[in-house]
SEKE-193321 format. One line per field, with one value per residue (C-alpha): x, y, z; residue in one letter; residue number from 0. Coordinates in nm, 2 decimals. Layout:
// SEKE-193321
xx: (X ...)
yy: (Y ...)
zz: (Z ...)
r: (A ...)
k: (NUM ...)
***
This chain:
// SEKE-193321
xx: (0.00 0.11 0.00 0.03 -0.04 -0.15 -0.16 -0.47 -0.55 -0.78 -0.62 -0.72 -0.52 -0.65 -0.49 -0.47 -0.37 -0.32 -0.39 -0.23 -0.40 -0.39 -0.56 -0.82 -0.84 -0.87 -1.12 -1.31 -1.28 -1.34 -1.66 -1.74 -1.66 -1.95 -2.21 -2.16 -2.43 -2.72 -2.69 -2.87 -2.70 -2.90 -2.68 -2.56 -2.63 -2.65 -2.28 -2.12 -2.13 -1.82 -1.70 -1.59 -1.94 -2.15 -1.95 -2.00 -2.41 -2.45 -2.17 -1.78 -1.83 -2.08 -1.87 -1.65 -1.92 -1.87 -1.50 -1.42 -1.60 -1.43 -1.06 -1.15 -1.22 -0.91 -0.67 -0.72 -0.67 -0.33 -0.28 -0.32 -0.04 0.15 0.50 0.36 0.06 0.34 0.36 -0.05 -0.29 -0.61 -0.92 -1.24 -1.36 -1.21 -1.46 -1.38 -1.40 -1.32 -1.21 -1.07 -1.15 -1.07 -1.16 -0.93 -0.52 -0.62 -0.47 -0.77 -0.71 -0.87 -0.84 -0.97 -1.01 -0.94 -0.93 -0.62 -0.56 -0.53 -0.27 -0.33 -0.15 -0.23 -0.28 -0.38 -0.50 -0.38 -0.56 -0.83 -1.02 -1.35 -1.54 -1.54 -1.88 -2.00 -2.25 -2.52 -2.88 -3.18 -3.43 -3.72 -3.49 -3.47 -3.85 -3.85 -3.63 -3.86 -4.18 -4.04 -3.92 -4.25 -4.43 -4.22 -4.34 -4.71 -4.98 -5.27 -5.63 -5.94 -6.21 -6.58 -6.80 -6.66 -6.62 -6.29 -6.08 -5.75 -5.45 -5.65 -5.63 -5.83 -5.91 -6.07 -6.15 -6.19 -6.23 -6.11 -6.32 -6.27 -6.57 -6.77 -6.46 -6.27 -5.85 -5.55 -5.45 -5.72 -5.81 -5.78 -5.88 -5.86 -5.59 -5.48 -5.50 -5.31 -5.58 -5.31 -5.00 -5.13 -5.00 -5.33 -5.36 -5.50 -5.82 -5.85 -5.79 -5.98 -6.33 -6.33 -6.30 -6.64 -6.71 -6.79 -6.76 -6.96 -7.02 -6.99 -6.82 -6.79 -6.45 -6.35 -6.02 -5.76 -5.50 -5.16 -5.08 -4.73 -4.85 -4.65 -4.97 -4.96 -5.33 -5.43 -5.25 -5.44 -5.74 -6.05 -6.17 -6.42 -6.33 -6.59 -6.47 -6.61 -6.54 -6.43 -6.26 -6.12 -5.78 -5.58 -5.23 -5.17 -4.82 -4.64 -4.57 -4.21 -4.08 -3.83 -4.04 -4.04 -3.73 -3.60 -3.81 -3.64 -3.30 -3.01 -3.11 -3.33 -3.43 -3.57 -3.36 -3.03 -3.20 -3.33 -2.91 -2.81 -3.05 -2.91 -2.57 -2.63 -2.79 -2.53 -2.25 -2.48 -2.50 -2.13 -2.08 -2.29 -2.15 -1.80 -1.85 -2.00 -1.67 -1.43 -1.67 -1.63 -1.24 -1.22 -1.43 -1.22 -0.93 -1.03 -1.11 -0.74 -0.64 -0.54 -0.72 -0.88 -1.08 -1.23 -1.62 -1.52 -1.43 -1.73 -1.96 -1.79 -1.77 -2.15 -2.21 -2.03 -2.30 -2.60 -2.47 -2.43 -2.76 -2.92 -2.74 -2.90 -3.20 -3.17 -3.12 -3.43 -3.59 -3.59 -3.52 -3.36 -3.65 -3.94 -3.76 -3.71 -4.07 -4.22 -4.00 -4.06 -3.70 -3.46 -3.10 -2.92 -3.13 -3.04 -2.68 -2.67 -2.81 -2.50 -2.31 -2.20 -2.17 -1.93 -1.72 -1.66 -1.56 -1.32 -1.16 -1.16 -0.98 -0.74 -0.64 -0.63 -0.41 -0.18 -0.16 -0.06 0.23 0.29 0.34 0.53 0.31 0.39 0.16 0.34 0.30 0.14 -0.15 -0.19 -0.29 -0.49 -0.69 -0.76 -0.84 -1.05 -1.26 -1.20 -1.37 -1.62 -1.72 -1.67 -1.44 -1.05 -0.77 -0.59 -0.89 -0.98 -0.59 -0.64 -0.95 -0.76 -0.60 -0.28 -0.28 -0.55 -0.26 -0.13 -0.51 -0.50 -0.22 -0.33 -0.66 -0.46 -0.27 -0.56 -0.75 -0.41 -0.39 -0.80 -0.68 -0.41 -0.61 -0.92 -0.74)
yy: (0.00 0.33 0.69 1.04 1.35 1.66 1.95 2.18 2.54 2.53 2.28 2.02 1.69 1.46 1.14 0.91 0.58 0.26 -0.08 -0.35 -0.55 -0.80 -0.64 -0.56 -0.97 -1.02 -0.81 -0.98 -1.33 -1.20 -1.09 -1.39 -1.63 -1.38 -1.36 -1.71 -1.86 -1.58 -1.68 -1.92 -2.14 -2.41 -2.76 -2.65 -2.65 -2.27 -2.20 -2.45 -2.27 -2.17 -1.82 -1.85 -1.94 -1.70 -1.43 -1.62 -1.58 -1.26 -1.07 -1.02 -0.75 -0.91 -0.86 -0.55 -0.27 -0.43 -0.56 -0.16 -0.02 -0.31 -0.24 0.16 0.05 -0.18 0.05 0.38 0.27 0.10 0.47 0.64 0.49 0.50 0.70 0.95 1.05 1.07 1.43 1.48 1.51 1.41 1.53 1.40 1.11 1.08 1.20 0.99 1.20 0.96 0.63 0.56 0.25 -0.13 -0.40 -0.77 -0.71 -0.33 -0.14 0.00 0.39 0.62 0.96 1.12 1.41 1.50 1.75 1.85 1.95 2.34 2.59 2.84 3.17 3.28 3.64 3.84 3.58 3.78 4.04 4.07 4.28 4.06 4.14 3.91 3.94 3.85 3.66 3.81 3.67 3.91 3.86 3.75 3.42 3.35 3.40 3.18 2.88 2.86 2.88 2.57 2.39 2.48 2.36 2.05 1.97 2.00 1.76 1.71 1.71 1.67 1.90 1.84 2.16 2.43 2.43 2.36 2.72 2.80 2.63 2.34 2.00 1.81 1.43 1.39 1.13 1.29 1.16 1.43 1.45 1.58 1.61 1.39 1.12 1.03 1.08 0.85 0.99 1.22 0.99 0.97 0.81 0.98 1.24 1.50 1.84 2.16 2.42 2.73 2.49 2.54 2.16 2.12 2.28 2.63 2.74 2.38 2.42 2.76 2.62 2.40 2.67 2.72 2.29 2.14 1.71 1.51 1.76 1.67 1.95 2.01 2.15 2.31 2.41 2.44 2.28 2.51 2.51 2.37 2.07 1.76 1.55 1.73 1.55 1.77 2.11 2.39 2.19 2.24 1.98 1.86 1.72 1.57 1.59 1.42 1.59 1.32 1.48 1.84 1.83 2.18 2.18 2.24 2.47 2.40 2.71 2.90 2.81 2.64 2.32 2.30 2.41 2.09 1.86 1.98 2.05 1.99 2.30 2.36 2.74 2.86 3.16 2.88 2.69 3.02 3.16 2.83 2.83 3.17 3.04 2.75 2.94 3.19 2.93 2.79 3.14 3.23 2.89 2.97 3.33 3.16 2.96 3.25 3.40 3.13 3.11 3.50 3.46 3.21 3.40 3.67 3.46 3.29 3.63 3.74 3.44 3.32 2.96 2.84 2.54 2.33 2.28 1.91 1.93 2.09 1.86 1.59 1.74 1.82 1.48 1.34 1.60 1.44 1.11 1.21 1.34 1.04 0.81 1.08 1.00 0.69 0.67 0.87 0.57 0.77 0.73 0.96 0.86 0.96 1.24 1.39 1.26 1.48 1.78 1.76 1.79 1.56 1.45 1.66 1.98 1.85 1.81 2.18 2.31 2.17 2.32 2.68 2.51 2.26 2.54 2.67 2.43 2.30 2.66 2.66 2.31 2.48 2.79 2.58 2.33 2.64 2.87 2.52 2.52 2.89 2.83 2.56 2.43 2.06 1.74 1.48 1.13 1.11 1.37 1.14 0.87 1.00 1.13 0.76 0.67 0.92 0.78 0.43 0.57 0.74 0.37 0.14 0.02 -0.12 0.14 -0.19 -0.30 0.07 0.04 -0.24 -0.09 0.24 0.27 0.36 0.72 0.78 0.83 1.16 1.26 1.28 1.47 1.71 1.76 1.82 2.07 2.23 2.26 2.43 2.67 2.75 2.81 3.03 3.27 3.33 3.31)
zz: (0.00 -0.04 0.09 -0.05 0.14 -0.01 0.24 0.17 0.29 0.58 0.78 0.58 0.39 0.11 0.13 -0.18 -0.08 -0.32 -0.30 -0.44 -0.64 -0.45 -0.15 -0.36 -0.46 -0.10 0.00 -0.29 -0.15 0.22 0.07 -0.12 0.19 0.35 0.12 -0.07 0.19 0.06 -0.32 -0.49 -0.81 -0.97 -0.90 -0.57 -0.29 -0.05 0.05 -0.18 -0.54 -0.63 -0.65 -1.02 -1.11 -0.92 -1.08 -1.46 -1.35 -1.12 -1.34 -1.23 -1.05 -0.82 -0.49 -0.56 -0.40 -0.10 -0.11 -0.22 0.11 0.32 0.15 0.23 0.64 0.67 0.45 0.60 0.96 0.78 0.60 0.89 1.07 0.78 0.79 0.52 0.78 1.19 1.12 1.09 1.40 1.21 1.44 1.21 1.05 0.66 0.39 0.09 -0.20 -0.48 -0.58 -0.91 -1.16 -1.00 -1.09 -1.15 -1.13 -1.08 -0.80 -0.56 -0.58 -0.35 -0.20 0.12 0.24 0.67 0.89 1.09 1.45 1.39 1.48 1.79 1.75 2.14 2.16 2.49 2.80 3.09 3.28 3.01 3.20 3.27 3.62 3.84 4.06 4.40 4.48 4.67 4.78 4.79 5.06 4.74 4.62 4.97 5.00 4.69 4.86 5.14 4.98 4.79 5.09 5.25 4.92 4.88 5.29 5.25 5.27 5.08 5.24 5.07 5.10 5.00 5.09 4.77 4.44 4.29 4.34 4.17 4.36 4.42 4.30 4.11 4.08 3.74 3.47 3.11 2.76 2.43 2.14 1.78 1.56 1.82 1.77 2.08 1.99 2.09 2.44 2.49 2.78 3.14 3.49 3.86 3.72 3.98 3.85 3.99 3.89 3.74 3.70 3.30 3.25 3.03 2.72 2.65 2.92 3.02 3.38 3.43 3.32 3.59 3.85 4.02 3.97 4.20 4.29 4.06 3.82 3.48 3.24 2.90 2.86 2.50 2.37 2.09 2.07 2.01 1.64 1.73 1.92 1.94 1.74 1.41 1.37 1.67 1.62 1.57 1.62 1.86 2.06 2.36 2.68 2.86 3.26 3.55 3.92 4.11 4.44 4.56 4.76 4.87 4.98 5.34 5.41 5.76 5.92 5.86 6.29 6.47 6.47 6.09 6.09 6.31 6.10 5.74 5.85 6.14 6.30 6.60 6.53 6.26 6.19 6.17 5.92 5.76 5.78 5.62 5.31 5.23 5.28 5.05 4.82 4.80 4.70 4.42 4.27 4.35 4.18 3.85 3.87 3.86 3.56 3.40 3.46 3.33 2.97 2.94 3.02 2.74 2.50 2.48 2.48 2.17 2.02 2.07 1.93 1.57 1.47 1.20 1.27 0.98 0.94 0.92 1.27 1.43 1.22 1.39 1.73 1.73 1.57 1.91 2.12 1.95 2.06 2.42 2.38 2.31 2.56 2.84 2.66 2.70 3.06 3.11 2.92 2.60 2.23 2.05 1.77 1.99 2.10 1.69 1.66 1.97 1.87 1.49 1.42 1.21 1.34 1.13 1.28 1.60 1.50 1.34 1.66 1.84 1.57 1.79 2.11 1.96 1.79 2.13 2.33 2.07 2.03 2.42 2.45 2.21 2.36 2.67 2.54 2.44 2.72 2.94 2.69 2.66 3.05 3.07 3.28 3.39 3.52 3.75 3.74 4.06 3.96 3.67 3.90 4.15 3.83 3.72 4.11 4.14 3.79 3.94 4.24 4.02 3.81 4.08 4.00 4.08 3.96 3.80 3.58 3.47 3.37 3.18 2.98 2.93 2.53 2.53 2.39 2.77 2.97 2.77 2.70 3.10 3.12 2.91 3.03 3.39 3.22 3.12 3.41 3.56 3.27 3.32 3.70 3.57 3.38 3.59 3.99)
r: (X X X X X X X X X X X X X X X X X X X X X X X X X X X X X X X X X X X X X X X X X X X X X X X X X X X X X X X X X X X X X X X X X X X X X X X X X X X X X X X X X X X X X X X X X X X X X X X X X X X X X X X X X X X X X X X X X X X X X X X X X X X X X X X X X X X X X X X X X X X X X X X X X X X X X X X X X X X X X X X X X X X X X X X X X X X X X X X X X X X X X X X X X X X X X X X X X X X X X X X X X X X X X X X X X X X X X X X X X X X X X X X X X X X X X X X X X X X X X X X X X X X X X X X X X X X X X X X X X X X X X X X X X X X X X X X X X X X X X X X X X X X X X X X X X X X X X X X X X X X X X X X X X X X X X X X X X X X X X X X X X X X X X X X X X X X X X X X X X X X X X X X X X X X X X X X X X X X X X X X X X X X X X X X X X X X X X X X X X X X X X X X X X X X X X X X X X X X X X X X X X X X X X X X X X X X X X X X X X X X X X X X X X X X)
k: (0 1 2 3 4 5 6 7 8 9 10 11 12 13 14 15 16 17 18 19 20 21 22 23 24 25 26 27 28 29 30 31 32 33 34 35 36 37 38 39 40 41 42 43 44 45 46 47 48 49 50 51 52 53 54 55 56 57 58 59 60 61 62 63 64 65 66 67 68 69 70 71 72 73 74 75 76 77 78 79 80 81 82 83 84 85 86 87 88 89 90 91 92 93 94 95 96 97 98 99 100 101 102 103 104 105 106 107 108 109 110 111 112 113 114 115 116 117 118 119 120 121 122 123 124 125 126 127 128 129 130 131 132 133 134 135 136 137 138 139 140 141 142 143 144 145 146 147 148 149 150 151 152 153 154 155 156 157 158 159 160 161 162 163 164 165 166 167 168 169 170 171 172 173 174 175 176 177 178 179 180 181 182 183 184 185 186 187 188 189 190 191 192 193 194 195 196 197 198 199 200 201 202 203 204 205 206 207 208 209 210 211 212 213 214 215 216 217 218 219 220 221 222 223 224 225 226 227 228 229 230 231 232 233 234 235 236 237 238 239 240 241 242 243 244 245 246 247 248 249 250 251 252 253 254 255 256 257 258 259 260 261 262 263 264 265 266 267 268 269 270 271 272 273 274 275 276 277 278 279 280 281 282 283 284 285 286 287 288 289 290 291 292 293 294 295 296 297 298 299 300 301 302 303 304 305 306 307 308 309 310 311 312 313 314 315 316 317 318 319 320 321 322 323 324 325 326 327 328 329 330 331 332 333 334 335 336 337 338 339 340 341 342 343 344 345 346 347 348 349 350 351 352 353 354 355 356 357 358 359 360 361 362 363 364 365 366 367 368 369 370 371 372 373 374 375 376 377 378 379 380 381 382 383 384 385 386 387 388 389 390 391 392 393 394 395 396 397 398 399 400 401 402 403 404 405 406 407 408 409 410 411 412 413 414 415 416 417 418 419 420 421 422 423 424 425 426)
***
């Protein structure tokens, strides 16, 4: 095999790499070996006709689509470890841009076309001039964090003698009808209503106001014209509602005795000092990461780097699949998500497109203030690192080891060295 590299402007390459002929031949025959059991040939039996006269029925060229795009997988792993590619840092999948006749004794010639690790011409990414702000708690968000402690403390009770009031809850079966036609999940059975929480669609909740248990109420509405069910969007329709009960929420009082019950404190105003403590940190917290992206944005504006499309295509590509693995684990599909949303994968994947740019160009700059600085990572920080992951999994330090590749151990220690270049710039 043999690899040329053609340096393009942008940070790309095209790579044209050759096959011998007799690659080629054996990609063919791995192919035949695979697919011989599918193919039918009059006198013998599955599996057993011969290559040479599947070919003489079905055509030569029979296996070669698949053989090419097998030769392409095994080669450019083989062409990217080549001594033609050391001196390239290829960051994105290859986009093959062309293969040239093959065929039987032909060489298998194709090119393809990568992106490369880009260049970072640091410029200013000291004392940039970015405020760094305190955080402070007004007396409302602490209002705020009580009235959700006190909320997330109440009890239900059920009340009989009223009509259903805003704030209230209530237990209700109802059936949705469109045209006189019941719809596919327009039904439901002893559902628990917060009258104002707007959870059902358009006035739904507000025309049962003044109900009261037992009554049954027609309820119409329309359904927003950007509703998930495109047979329903836009659309009016009739619930038919049946009052089943009435329950209001019950607050604990704000005093030391709540206090005791929700926290390690026997006062009131020590639990009260705490909330505002904790809250405090979680803003200073938020406040500081603020801080740290606004550092790195203008670092990245002072800088010089010219990062490929090819790149952030693949890096937002990567953000779609960590998307759906979080779907996943909320029981999920990516499918049903696209489906609920409207959207296709690749609108999904251009939405990721800005954030990906920008955490790529801040890995960058990163990566090249830690060597502007000189800045170092020891063997033993390097370690404690996979301990802590080991910790993190479950799992022993030795067997992590043993599942790490072996480029992990230098992608820790520059991630290390990043963090201490971060810490650099925004102490």
């Amino acid at each position: 095999m043999n690899v040329t590299v053609e340096k393009l402007d942008g940070n790309l390459a095209r790579l044209t790499i050759t096959c011998e002929p007799e690659q080629f031949e054996a990609a063919v025959e791995k192919v035949y070996q695979k697919e011989k059991g599918r193919i039918a040939v009059n006198g013998f039996r599955k599996g057993k006709a011969p290559r040479k006269m599947i070919e003489k029925i079905y055509g030569e060229g029979i296996f070669y689509e698949d053989a090419a795009n097998d030769l392409i997988n095994t080669s450019y792993t083989e062409a990217i470890n080549d001594d033609a590619t050391a001196d390239l840092v290829i960051m994105s999948p290859p986009e093959i841009e062309e293969v040239k006749e093959f065929g039987k004794d032909q060489p298998f010639v194709y090119t393809a076309k990568v992106a490369l690790k880009p260049e970072v011409t640091l410029g200013a990414y000291k004392d940039l001039g970015v405020e760094k702000k305190t955080a402070e708690v007004a007396d409302e968000e602490l209002d705020a964090e009580l009235k959700r402690v006190q909320d997330q403390n109440s009890r239900t009770v059920s009340v009989s003698d009223r009509p259903v009031q805003d704030g209230d809850i209530a237990i209700i079966d109802y059936e949705g009808f469109m045209d006189g036609v019941p719809f596919d999940g327009g039904k439901g059975e002893d559902h628990e209503l917060t009258i104002g929480s707007h959870s059902f669609i358009d006035t739904f909740e507000e025309q049962l106001i003044g109900k009261n248990i037992d009554d049954d109420v027609d309820v119409n509405v329309t359904f927003p014209e950007e509703y998930h069910a495109k047979e329903l969007a836009g659309k009016p329709a009739l619930f038919k509602v049946k009052i089943k009960g009435i329950k209001v929420k019950e607050l604990p009082e704000l005093n030391d005795e709540f206090a005791d019950e929700v926290s390690d404190f026997q006062t009131f105003e020590e639990y009260k000092a705490d909330l505002k403590k904790n809250l405090a940190e979680k803003k200073q917290k938020a406040l500081d990461e603020e801080y740290k992206e606004a550092v790195l944005k203008k670092i990245v504006e002072n800088a010089s780097i010219d990062i490929p499309e090819m790149i952030v295509d693949y890096q937002a590509r990567q953000m779609v699949n960590d998307y759906a693995h979080r779907l996943q684990a909320q029981g999920l599909t990516l499918d049903l998500f696209l489906k609920y949303t409207g959207q296709t994968e690749e609108a999904l994947k251009d939405s990721f497109k800005e954030q990906a740019k920008t955490r790529y160009s801040n890995a960058l700059v990163l990566e090249a203030i830690a060597k502007a600085e000189k800045i170092e990572v020891s063997g033993e920080e390097v370690e404690a690192d996979i301990v802590k992951t080991a910790k993190d999994y479950q799992m022993e330090v030795e067997e992590l080891k043993k599942l790490m590749p072996p480029a992990e151990l230098e992608n820790i220690r520059q991630d290390l060295a990043s963090q201490k270049a971060l810490e650099l710039i925004t102490k």
